[in-house]
VEXDREN-2710 file (C-alpha; in Angstrom, 1 decimal):
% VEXDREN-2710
k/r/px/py/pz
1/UNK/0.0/0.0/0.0
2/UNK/1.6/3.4/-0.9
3/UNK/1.8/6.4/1.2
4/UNK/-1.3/8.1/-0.9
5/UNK/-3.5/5.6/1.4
6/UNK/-4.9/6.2/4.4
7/UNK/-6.2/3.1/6.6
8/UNK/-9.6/3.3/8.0
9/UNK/-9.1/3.3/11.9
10/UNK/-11.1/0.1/13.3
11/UNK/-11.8/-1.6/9.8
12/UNK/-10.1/-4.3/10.4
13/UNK/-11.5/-7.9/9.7
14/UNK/-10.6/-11.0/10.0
15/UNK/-11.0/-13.7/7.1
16/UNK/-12.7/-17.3/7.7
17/UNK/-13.3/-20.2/5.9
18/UNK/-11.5/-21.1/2.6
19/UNK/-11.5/-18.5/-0.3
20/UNK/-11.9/-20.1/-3.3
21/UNK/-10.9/-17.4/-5.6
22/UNK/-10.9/-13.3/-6.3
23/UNK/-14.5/-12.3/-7.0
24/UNK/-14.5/-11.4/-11.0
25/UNK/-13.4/-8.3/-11.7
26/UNK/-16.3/-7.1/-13.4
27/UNK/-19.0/-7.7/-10.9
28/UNK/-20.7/-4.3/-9.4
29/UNK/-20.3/-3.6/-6.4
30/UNK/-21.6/-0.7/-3.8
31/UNK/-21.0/-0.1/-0.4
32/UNK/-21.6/3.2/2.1
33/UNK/-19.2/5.7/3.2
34/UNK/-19.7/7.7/6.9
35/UNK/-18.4/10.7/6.7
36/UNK/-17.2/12.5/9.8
37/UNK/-19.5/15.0/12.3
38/UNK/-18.8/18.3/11.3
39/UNK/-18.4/19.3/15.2
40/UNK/-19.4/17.3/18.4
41/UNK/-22.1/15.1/18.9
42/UNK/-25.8/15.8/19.8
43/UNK/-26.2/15.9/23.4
44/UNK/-28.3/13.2/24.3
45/UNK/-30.3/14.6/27.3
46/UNK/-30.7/17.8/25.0
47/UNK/-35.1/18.3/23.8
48/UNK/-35.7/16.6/20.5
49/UNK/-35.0/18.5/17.2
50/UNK/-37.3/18.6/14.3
51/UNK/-35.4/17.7/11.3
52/UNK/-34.9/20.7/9.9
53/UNK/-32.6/21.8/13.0
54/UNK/-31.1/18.7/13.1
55/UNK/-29.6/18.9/9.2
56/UNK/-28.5/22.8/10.1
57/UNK/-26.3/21.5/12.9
58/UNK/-25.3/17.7/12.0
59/UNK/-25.4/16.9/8.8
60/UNK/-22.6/16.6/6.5
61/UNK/-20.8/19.6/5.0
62/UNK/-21.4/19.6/1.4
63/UNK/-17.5/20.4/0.5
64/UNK/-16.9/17.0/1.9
65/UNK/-19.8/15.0/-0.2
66/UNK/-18.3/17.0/-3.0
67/UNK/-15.0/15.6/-1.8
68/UNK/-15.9/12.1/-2.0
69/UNK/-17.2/12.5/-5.9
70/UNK/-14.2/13.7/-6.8
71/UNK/-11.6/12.0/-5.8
72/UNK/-13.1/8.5/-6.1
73/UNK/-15.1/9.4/-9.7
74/UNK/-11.1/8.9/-11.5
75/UNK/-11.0/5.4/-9.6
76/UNK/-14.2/4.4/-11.9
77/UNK/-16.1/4.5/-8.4
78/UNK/-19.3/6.9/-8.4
79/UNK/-21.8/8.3/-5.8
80/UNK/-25.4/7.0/-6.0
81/UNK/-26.9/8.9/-3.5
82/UNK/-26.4/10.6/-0.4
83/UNK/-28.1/11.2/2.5
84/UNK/-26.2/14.7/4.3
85/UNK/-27.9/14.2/7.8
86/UNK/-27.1/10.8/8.4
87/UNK/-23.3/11.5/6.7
88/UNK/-24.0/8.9/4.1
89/UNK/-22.7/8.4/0.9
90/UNK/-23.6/5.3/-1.0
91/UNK/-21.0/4.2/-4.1
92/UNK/-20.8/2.2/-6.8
93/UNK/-18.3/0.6/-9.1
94/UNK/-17.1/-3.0/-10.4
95/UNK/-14.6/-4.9/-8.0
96/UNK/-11.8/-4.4/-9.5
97/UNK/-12.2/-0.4/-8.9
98/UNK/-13.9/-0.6/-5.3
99/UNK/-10.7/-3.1/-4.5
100/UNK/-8.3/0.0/-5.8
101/UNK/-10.2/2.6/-4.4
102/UNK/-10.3/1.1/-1.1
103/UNK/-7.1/-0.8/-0.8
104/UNK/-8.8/-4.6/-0.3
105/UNK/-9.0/-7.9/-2.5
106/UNK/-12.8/-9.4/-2.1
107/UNK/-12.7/-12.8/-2.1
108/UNK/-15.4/-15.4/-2.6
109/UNK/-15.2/-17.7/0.3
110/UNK/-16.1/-21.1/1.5
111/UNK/-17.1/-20.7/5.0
112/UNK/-17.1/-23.5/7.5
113/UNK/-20.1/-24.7/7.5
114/UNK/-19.9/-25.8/3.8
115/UNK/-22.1/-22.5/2.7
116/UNK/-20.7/-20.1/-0.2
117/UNK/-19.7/-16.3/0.8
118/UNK/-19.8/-14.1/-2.1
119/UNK/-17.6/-11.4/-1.4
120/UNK/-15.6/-11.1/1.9
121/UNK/-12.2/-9.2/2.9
122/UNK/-9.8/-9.0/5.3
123/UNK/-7.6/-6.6/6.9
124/UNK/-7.9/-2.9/6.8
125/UNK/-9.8/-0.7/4.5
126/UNK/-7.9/2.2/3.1
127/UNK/-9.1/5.6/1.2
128/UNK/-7.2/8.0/-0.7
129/UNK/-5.5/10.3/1.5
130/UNK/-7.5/13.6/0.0
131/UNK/-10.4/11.6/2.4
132/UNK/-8.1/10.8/5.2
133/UNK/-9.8/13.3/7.7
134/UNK/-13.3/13.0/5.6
135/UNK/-14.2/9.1/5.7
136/UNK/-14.7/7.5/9.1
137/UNK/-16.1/4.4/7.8
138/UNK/-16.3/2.2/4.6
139/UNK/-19.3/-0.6/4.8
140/UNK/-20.5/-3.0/2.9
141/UNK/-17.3/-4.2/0.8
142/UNK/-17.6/-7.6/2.6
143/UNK/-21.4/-9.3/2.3
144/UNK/-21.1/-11.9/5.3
145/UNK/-24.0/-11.7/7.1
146/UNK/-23.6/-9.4/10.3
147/UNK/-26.5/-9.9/12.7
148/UNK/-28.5/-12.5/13.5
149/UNK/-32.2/-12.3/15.0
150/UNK/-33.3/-12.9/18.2
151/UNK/-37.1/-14.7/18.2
152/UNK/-37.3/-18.3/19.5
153/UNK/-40.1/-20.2/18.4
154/UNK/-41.2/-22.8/21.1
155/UNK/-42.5/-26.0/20.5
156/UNK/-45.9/-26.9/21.4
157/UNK/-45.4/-29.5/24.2
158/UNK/-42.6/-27.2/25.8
159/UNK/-45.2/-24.0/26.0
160/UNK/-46.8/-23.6/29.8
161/UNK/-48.5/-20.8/28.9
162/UNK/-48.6/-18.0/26.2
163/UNK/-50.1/-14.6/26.3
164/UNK/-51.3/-12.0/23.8
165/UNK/-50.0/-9.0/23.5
166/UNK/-52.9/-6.9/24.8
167/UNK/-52.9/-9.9/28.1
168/UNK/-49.5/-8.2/28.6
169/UNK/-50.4/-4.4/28.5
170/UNK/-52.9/-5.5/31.6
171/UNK/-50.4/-7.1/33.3
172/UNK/-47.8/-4.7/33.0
173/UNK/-50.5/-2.5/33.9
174/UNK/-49.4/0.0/30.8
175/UNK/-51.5/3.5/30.7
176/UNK/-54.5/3.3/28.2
177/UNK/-53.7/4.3/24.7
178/UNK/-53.4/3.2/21.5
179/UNK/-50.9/5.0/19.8
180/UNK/-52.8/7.0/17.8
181/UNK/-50.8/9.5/15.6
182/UNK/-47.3/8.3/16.4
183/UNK/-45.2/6.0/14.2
184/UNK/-43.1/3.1/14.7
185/UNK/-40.0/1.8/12.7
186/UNK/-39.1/-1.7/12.9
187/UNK/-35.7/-2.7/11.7
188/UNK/-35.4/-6.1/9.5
189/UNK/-32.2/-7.8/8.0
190/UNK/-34.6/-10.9/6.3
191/UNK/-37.6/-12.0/5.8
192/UNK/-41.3/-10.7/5.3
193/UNK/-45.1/-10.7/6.1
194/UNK/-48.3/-11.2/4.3
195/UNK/-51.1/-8.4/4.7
196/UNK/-53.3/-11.6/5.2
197/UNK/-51.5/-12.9/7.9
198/UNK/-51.9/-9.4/9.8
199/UNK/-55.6/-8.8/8.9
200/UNK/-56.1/-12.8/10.1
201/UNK/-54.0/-11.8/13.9
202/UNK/-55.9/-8.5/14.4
203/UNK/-59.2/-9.4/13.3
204/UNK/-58.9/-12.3/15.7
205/UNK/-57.8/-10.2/18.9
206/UNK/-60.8/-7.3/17.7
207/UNK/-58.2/-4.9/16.6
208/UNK/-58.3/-2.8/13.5
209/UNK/-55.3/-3.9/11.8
210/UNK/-52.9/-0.7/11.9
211/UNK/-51.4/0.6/9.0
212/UNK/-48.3/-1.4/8.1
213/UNK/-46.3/-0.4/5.2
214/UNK/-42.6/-1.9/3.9
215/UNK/-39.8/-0.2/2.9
216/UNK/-36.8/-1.7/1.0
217/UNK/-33.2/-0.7/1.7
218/UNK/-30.1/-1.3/-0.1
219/UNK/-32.2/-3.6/-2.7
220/UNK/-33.8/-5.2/0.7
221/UNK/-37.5/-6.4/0.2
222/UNK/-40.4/-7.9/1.8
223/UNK/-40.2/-11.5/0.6
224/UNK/-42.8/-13.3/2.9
225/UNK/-43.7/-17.1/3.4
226/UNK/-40.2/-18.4/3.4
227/UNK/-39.5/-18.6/6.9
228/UNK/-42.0/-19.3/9.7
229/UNK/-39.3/-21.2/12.2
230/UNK/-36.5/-17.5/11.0
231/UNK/-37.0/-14.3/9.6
232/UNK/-40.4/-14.3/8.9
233/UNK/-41.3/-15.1/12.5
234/UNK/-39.3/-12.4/13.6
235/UNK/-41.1/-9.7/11.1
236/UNK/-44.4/-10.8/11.8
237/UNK/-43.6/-11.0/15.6
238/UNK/-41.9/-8.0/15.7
239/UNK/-46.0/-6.1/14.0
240/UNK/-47.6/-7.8/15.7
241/UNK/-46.3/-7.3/18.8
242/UNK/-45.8/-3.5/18.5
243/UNK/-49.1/-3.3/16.1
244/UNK/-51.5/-4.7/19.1
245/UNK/-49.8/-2.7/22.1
246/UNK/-49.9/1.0/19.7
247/UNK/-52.7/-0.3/16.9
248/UNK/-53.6/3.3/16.3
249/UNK/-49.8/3.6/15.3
250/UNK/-48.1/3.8/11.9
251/UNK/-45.7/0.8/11.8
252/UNK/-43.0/1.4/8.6
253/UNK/-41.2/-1.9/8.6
254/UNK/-37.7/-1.3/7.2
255/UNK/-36.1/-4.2/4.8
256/UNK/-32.2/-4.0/4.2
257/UNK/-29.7/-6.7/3.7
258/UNK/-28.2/-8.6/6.5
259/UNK/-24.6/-6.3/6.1
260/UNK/-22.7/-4.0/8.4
261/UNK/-24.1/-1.6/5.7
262/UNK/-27.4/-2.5/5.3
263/UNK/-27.8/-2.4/9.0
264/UNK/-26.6/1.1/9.1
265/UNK/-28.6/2.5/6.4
266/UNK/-31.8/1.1/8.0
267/UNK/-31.4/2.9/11.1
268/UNK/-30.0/6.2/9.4
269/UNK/-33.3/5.9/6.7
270/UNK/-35.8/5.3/9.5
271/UNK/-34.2/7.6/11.8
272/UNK/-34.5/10.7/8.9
273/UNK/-38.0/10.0/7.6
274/UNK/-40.9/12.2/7.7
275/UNK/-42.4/11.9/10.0
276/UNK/-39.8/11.4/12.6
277/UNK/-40.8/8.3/14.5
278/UNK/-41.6/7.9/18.1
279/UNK/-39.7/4.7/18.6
280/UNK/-37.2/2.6/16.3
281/UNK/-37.5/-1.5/17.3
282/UNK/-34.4/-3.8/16.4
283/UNK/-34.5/-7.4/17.4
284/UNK/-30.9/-7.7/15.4
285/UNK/-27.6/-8.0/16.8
286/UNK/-24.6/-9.5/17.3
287/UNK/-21.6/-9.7/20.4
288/UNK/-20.0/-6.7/20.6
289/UNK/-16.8/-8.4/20.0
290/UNK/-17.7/-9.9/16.2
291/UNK/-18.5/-6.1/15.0
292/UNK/-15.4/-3.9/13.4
293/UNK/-15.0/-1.1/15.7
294/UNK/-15.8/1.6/12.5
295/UNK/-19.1/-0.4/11.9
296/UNK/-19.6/-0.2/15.9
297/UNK/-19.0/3.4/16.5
298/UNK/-20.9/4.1/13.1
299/UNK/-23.7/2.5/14.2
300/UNK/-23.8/3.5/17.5
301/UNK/-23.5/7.3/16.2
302/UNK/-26.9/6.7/13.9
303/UNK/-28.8/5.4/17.2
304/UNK/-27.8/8.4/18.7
305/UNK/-28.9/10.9/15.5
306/UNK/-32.1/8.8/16.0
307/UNK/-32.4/9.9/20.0
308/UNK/-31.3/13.6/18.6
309/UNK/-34.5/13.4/16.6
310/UNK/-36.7/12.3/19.7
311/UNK/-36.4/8.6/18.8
312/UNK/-36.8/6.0/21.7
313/UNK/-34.8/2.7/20.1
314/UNK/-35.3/-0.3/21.7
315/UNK/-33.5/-3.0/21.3
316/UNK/-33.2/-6.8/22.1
317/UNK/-30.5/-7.7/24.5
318/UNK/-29.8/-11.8/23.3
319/UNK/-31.0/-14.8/23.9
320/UNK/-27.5/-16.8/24.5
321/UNK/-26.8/-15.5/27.9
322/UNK/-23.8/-13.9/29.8
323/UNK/-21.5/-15.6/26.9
324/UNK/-23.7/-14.1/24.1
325/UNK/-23.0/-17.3/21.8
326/UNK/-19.1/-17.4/22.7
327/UNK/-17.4/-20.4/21.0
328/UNK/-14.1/-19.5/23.1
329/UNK/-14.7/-21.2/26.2
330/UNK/-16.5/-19.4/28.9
331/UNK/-16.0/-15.5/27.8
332/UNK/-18.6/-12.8/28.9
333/UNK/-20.0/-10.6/26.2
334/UNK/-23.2/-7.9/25.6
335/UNK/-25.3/-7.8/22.4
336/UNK/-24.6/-4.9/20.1
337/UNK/-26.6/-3.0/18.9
338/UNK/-28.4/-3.6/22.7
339/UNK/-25.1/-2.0/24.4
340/UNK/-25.3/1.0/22.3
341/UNK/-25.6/3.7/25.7
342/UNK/-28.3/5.6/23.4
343/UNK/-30.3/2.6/22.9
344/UNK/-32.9/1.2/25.4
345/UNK/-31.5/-2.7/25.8
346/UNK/-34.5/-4.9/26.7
347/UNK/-34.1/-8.2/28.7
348/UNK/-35.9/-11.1/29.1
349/UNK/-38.1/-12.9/31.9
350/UNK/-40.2/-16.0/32.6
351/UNK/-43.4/-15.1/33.8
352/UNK/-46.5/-16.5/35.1
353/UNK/-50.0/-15.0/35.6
354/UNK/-53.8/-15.8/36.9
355/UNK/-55.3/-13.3/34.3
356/UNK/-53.9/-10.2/35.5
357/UNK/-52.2/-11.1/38.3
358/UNK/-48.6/-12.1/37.9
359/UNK/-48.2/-15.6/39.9
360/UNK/-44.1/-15.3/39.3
361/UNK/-41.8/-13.1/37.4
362/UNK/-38.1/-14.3/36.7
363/UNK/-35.3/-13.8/34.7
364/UNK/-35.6/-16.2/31.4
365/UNK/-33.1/-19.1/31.6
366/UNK/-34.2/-22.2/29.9
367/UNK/-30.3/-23.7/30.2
368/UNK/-28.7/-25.6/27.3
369/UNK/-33.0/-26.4/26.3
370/UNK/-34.1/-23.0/25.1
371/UNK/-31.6/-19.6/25.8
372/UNK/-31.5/-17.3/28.1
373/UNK/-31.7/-13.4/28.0
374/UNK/-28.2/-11.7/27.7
375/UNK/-26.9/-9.0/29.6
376/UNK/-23.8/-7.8/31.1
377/UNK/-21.1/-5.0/30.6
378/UNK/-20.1/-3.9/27.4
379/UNK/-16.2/-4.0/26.6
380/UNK/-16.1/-1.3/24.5
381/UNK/-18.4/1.3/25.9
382/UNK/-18.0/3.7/29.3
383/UNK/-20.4/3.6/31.9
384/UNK/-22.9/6.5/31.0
385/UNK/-24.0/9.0/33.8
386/UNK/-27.2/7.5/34.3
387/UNK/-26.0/4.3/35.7
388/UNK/-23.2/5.6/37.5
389/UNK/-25.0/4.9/40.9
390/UNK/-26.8/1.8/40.3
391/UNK/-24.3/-1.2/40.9
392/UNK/-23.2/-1.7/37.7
393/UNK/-20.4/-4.4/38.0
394/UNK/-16.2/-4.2/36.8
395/UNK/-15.8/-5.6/33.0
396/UNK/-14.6/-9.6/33.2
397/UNK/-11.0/-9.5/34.7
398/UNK/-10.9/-6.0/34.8
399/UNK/-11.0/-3.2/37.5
400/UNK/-13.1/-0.7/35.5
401/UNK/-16.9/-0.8/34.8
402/UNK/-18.7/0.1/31.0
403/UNK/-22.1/0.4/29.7
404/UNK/-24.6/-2.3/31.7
405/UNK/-26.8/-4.1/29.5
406/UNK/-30.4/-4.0/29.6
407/UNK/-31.9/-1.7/31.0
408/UNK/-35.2/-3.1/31.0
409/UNK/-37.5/-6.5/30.3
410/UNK/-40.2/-7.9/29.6
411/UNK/-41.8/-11.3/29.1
412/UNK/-39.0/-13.2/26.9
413/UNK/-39.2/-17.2/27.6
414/UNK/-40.6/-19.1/24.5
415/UNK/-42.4/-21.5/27.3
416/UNK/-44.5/-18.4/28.3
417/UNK/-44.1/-16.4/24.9
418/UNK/-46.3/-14.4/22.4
419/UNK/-49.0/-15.4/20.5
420/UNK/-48.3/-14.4/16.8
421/UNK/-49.6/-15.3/13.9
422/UNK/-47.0/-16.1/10.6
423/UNK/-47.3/-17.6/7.2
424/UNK/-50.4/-18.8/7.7
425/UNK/-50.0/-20.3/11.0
426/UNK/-50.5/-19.5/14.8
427/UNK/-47.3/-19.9/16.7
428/UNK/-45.8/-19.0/19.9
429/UNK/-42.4/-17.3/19.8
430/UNK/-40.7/-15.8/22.5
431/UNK/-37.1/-14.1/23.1
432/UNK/-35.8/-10.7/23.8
433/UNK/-36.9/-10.4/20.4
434/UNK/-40.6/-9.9/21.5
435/UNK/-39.6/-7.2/24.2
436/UNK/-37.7/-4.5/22.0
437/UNK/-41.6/-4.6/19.9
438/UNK/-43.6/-4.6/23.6
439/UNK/-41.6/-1.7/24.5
440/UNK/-42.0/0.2/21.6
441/UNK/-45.4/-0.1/21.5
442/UNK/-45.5/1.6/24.9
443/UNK/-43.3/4.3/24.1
444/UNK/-46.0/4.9/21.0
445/UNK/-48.9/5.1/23.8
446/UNK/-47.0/7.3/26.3
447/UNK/-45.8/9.6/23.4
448/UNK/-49.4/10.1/22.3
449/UNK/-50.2/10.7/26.0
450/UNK/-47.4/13.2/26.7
451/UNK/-47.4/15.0/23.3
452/UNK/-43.9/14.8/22.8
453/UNK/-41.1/12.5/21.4
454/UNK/-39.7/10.6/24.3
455/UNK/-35.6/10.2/22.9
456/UNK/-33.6/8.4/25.6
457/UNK/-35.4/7.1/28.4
458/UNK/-32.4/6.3/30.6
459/UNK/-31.8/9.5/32.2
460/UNK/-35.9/9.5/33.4
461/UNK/-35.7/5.7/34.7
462/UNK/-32.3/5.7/36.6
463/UNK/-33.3/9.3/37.8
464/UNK/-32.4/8.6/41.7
465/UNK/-31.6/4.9/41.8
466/UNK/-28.8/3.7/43.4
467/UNK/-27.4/0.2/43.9
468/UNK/-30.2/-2.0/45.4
469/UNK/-33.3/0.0/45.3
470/UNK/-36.1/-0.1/42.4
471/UNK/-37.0/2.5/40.0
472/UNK/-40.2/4.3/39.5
473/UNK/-42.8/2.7/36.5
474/UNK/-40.9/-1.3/36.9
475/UNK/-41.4/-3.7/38.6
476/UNK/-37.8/-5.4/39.8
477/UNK/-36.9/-8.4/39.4
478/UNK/-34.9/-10.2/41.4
479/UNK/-34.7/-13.8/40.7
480/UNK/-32.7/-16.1/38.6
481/UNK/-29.8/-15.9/36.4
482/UNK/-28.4/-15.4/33.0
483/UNK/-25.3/-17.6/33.7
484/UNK/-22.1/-15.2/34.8
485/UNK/-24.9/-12.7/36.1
486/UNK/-27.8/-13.0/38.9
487/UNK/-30.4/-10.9/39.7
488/UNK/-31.3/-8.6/43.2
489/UNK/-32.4/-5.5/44.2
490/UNK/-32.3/-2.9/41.9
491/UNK/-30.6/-3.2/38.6
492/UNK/-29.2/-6.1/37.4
493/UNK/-27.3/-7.6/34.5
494/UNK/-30.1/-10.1/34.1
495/UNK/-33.5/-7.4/33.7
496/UNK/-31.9/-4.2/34.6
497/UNK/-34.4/-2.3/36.3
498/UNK/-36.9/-4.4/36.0
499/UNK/-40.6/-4.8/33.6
500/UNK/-43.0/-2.4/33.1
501/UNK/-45.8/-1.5/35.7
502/UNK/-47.9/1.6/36.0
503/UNK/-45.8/3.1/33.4
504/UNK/-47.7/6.4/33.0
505/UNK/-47.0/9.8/30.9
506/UNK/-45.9/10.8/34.4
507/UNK/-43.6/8.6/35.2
508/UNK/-41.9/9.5/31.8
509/UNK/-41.7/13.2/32.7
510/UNK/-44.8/14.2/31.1
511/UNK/-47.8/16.2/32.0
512/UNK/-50.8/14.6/30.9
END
């Protein structure tokens, strides 16, 4: 590489599997560019900004758009769009010029499994150095998939009980509302629904189906009835979860492709549209440790555009545990996107009820038989303000604390899940998959109760809780485990503060 490259801070990636040979030269390829803030990031605790004021202040400066057409447009690499408040570019060219451009040899790949990878790379990324203090981040390049959903479909003779969604606004004893006039985005990397299959769920709980409309990204598309048992059960759980809490609700369901990039541009697109939406739900993610650090720290930056705006994004902490799926022998990790600190990380429990009244509430552990919910503290992120006081404990074999993960939960345990309705059938799904939706949908009803876009909840729910004492609008939860983590008093790395109960617009710093 000569000196005229610069390498991409955090873009390095490892290789796996078995390349088979250099992707042909001819075959198009695009990928997105972040470009860098044009001064410091939105405060997070700062009142919500209409879009408008938002672009004035954050978006990116034209000269460096401009920058990015020309010096890569004499590498045979052009810009297809842009999106200035989200510093996005997205770019275009065959792989021979996007490997020249960018300093990297794409590969196809056999991976261990035995399945065929199209295009990975490994090692850095480089840009020319006219974009050395310009590009942040280069995504996309490499197409292995990056995240991986978190629904668990139970089977029937392993399910105790199930609930519907409204069961679960009783119980949680949310404030009466439907939603009416906010909007909810909900982030997919696969699958689809059927407008059948949501007119069939609604119509049998008495609900007016809501207004559900798809929206493809990066060439991502609603492609329904391929997956009942994956993606499609998250989609349609992810609706109709959300759809029966806020029914009066708009619910825009973003597709992109399961890619660093894809990911990104989901969350920047939903996070930019008009209108603004009230909450953003991702059931997505991936350990914190299998993420570049660019794709990390761009990502995390989008979620906190989104809370700039007034967003509330909730997100699924895991279903593997404390070890988040780790294959190295006994290591602790967080889900990211969950340990983002602008993101609302939802947990999981086990719960039982007699109607309305909850018979037994505990942290979701179904052992080696079923998952459990993650949670922990993140490697990579600092202990935000808001949790400063509430016990969070030292990073594994360290002496300093980060970000705890979640901060809340909710019903999560397939053997007391959700009854959903997908590709034609009724099922019962569970995982922190279903509480990112649950929570969303109550962040729809107590924005339409409060008048206002709710941003980051933390700094509201942690308001005066220290280390072994409960929090206003939860209900703690303090048994069980997650495996390295148990839960007590207070906040934990199992539920964080706890479920919700009696959440009014009060409790969330409104008025009405």
């Amino acid at each position: 590489m000569t000196n005229s490259m610069h390498a991409i801070p955090g873009s390095h990636r490892e290789a796996v599997g078995t390349a088979i040979g250099q992707v042909d030269p001819t075959t198009v390829v695009e990928a997105t560019l972040v470009l860098r803030r044009p001064g410091q990031a939105p405060p997070a605790d700062a009142p919500a900004l209409s879009r408008e004021e938002f672009a004035q202040t954050y978006a990116a400066a034209p000269a460096d758009i401009e920058a990015v057409t020309d010096t890569l447009a004499p590498l045979g690499v052009t810009v297809v769009s842009h999106n200035a408040a989200a510093r996005t570019v997205r770019v275009r060219g065959t792989a021979a010029a996007i490997g020249e451009a960018f300093g990297v040899q794409l590969q196809t790949t056999e991976l261990p499994d035995g399945r065929r990878q199209e295009r990975m790379r490994s090692g850095e990324i480089y840009v020319p150095q006219a974009l050395a203090d310009i590009v942040v981040a280069v995504l996309g390049l490499d197409d292995r998939e990056q995240a991986r959903h978190m629904s668990q479909v139970a089977t029937a003779d392993a399910v105790a009980t199930s609930f519907t969604p409204l069961q679960l606004a009783s119980i949680y004893s949310m404030p009466e509302a439907d939603g009416a006039g906010e909007t909810i985005a909900i982030i997919e990397l696969g699958g689809g629904f059927a407008q059948s299959d949501l007119d069939h769920y609604f119509g049998g709980l008495k609900l007016t189906t809501p207004k559900v409309t798809a929206v493809g990204v990066d060439g991502g598309t609603n492609v329904a009835g391929q997956a009942p048992n994956g993606a499609d059960g998250e989609v349609l759980l992810d609706i109709e979860v959300s759809g029966a809490i806020a029914p009066g609700a708009d619910i825009l369901v973003y597709f992109a492709p399961n890619t660093d990039a894809g990911f990104l541009d989901a969350i920047t697109t939903a996070a930019q549209a008009e209108p603004t939406p009230t909450a953003m739900s991702i059931s997505w993610g991936q350990s914190e440790d299998q993420w570049t650090a660019q794709a990390r720290t761009a990502m995390d930056d989008a979620i906190a555009d989104a809370v700039a705006l007034g967003v509330t994004v909730t997100v699924a902490a895991g279903d593997n545990g404390s070890g988040d799926n780790d294959t190295t022998g006994g290591s602790v990790h967080v889900d990211f996107p969950a340990s983002s600190p602008h993101a609302l990380a939802c947990g999981g429990t086990s719960l039982k009820a007699d109607g309305t009244t909850v018979v037994s509430e505990t942290v979701w552990n179904d052992g080696t038989s079923g998952g459990a919910t993650g949670g922990g503290v993140s490697d990579v992120f600092p202990l935000p303000s808001w949790q400063a006081d509430v016990g969070v404990p030292e990073r594994s074999g360290t002496t300093t604390s980060g970000r705890g993960v979640p901060d809340v939960a909710g019903d999560a345990d397939p053997q007391t899940g959700y009854q959903v309705y997908v590709d034609g059938q009724a099922m019962v799904i569970g995982g922190t998959s279903a509480v990112a939706p649950l929570w969303a949908g109550l962040v729809a009803r107590i924005a339409q109760l409060t008048g206002k876009r709710l941003g980051l909840l933390q700094p509201t729910l942690y308001s005066g809780v220290v280390a072994g004492t409960a929090a206003k609008a939860v209900r703690d939860i303090t048994t069980g485990n997650n495996g390295a983590y148990a839960a007590g008093p207070g906040w934990d790395a199992c539920t964080g503060l706890g479920v919700p109960d009696a959440a009014t617009a009060t409790a969330f710093g409104g008025t009405a």
